[in-house]
C-alpha positions in Angstrom: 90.2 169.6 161.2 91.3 169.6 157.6 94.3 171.4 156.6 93.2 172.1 152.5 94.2 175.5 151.4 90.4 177.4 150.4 89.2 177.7 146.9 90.4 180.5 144.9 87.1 182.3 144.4 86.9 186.0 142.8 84.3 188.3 142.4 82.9 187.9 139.2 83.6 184.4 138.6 80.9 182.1 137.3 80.5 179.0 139.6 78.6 176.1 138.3 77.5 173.9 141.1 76.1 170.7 141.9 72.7 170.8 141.9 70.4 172.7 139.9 68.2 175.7 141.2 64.4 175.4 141.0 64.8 177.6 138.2 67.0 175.6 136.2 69.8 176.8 136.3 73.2 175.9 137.6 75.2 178.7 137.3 75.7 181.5 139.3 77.8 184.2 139.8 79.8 185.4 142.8 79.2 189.2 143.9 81.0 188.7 147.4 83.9 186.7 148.9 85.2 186.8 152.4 84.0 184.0 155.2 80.9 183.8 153.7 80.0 184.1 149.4 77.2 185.9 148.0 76.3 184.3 145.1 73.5 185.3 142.5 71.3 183.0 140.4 72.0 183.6 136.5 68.7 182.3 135.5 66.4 184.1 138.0 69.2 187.3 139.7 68.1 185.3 143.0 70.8 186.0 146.0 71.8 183.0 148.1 74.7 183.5 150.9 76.2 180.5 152.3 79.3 180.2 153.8 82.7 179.3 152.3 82.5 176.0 153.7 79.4 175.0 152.2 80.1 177.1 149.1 83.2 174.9 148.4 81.3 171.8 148.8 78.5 172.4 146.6 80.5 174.1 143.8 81.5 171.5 140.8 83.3 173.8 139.1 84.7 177.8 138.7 84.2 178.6 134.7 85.4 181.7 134.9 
């Protein structure tokens, strides 16, 4: 088990991640935090929850 210290990840921030969503777009924004992130779709307000885990892994960067 890995001993990295999670993301920094606040609601409101806009996450752009690593792979595009069929809409287009790769930025979403995050409208829950806790063990698992709630993230919405900027291009097409589609919800996606995945947990922090994966959330970490597929982010690229936080913009803002």
């Amino acid at each position: 088990m890995g001993n990295k210290m999670p993301m920094a990840i606040n609601l409101g921030d806009i996450a752009e991640m690593k792979k595009a969503h069929p809409c287009g777009s790769v930025t979403w924004e995050v409208i829950r935090t806790g063990a698992d992130i709630r993230i919405k779709c900027l291009g097409c307000a589609h919800q996606v929850m995945l947990s922090r885990e994966k959330f970490e892994k597929s982010v690229k960067k936080i913009i803002g």
